[in-house]
C-alpha positions in Angstrom: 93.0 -263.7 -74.6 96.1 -266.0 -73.5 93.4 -267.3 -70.4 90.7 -267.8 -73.2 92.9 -269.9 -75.4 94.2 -271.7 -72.4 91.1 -272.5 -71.6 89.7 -273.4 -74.3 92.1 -275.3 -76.2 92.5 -279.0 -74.7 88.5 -279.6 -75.6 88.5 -277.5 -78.9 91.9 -279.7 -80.0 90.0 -283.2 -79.3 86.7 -282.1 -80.9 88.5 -281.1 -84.1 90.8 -284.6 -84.0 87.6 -286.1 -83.9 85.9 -284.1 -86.4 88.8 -284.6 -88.7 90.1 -288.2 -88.0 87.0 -290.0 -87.2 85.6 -289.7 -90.6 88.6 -291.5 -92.5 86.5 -294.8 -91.1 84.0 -293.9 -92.7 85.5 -293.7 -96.1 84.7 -295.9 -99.1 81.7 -297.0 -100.9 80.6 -300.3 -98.9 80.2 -297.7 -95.9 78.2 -295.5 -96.8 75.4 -297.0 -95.0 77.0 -296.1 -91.4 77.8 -292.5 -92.0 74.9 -291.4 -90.4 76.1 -293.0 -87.0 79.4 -290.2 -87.5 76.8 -287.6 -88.1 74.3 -288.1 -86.1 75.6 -290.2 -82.7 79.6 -290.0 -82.8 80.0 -286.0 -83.9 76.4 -285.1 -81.5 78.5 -287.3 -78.9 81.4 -285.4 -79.0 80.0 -282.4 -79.0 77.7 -282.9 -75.7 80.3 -284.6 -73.9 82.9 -281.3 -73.8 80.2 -279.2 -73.4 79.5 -281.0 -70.2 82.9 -281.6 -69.0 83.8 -277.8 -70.0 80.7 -276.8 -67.8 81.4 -278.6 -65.1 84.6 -277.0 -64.4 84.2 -273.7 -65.9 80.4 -272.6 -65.9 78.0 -271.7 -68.8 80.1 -269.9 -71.3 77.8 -270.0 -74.6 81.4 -269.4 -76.9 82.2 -272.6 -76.5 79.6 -274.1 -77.9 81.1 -272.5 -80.8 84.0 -275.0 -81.4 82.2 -277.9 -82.3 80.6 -276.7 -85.7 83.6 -274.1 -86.4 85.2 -277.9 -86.4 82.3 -279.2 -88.6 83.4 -276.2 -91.6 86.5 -278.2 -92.1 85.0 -281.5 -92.0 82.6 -279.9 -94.3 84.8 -278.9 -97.1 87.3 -282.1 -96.6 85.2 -284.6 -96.7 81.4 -282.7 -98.0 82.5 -280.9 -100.7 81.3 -277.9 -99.2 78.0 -276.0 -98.3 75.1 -277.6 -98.6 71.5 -278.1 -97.0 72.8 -280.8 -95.3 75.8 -279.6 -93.8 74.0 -276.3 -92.8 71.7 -278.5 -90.8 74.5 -280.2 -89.2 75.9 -276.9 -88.0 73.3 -276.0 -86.5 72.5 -279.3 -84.9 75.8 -279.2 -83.4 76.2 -276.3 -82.4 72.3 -276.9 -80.6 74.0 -280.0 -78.9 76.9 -277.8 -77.6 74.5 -275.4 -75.7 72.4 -278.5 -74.5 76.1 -279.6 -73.2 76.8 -276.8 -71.5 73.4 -276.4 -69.5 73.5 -280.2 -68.8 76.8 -280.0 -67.1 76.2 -276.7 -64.8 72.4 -278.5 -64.3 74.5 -282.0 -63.1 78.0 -280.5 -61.6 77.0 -276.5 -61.0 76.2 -277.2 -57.6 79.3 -278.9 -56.8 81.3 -276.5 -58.7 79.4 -273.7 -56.8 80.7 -275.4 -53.3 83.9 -275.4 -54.5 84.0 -272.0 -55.8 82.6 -270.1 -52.3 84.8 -272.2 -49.8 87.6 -270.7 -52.8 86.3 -267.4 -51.6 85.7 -268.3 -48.2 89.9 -269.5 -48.4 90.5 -265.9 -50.4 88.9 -263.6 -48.0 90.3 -265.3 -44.8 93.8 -264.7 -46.5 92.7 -261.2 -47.3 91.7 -260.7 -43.6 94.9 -262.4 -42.0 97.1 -259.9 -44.6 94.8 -256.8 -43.4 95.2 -257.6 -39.1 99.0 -258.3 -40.2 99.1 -254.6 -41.5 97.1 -253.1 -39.2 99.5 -254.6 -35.9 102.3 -253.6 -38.1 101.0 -250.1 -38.4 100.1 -249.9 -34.7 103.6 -251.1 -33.7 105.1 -248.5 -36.2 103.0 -245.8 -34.7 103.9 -247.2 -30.8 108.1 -246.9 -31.8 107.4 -243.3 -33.6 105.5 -242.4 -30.3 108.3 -243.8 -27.9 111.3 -242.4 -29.8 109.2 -239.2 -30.2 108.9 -239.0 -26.5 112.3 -239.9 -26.2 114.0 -237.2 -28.2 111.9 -234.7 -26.4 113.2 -236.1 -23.2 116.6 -235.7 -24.3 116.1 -231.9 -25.8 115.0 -231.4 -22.6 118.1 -233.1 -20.1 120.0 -231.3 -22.6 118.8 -227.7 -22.2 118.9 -228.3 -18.7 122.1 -229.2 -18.5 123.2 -226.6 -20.5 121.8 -223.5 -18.5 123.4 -225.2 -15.1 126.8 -225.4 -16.6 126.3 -221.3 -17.5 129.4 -219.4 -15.6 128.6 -217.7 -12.7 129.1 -214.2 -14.5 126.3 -214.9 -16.6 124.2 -214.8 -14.2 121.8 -211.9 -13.4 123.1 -210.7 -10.2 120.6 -210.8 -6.8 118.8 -208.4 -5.1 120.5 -209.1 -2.1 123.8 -209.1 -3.0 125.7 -205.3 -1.8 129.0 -203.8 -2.8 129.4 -202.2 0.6 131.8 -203.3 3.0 131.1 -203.3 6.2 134.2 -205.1 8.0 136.0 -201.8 6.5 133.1 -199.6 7.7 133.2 -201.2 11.4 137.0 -200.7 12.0 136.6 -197.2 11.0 134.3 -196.6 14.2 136.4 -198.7 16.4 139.4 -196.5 15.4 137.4 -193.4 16.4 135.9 -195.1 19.6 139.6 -195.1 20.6 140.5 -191.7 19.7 137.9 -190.4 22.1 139.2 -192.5 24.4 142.3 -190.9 24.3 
């Protein structure tokens, strides 16, 4: 609503200025004879020319063309006394001149406006794509350090369970099938001692 108004409001507040302040001139009885110019040429004028300068920069939007005889009502009862024939053809003259506005400014400036509005979306997407390859190389190097430091810690689990079972004491350790409990340096001087006693 707030972008509506925005939009909207610089050409609705100069069509009602004129709408309201133009007629003033007009006042008084040796003019009556030039009110039709306000009617008919400086009210169909204004009316047109925002239509065509709204167009031109914001596209065929058929509301506008509203503001010019929502302008006329007050015109209407200030200075018109009101509703009659007259003023009801005036509404919807005007309001006829703001759609003629409207399709005469996309018909003379839609083109360029188009232009304008694709290299806008040309701009947009190549933002869009520059934001997307940021985040994808940002994802890849993410997933790269969480590989590395995966690898590493795996690495290190392992040194360290190594390390662990070669510092083990030596009691720990499952004895060898080749180790023996008999002693044979005893057994040996035993038979020397009785090689000597049948010596003697």
């Amino acid at each position: 609503m707030k972008s509506l108004v925005k939009k909207y409001l610089p050409y609705g507040l100069v069509i009602l200025a004129v709408y309201l302040i133009t007629p003033l001139f007009f006042m008084g009885a040796d003019k009556k004879n030039i009110t039709p110019v306000l009617y008919y040429f400086i009210f169909l004028l204004t009316a047109v020319g925002c239509s065509v300068v709204f167009s031109a920069k914001n596209g065929l939007d058929f509301l506008f063309a509203l503001i010019a005889p929502i302008a006329f009502l007050f015109t209407m009862f200030f200075y018109l006394g009101g509703f009659s024939l007259f003023s009801i053809i005036l509404l919807a003259l005007y309001l006829v001149a703001g759609i003629f506005g409207l399709f005469l400014g996309d018909l003379v400036f839609g083109e360029e406006r188009h232009k304008k509005e694709k290299q806008d979306q040309k701009e947009a997407e190549a933002v869009l794509l520059r934001a997307k390859r940021r985040d994808e190389r940002e994802s890849r190097r993410m997933t790269r350090e969480s590989t590395v430091n995966s690898a590493r810690r795996a690495r290190e689990a392992e040194m360290a369970k190594e390390k662990s079972s070669e510092e083990k004491p030596a009691a720990e350790k499952a004895p060898s099938i080749d180790e023996d409990d008999f002693d044979y340096d005893k057994y040996l001087s035993d038979i020397d001692k009785l090689l000597e006693d049948d010596k003697f």
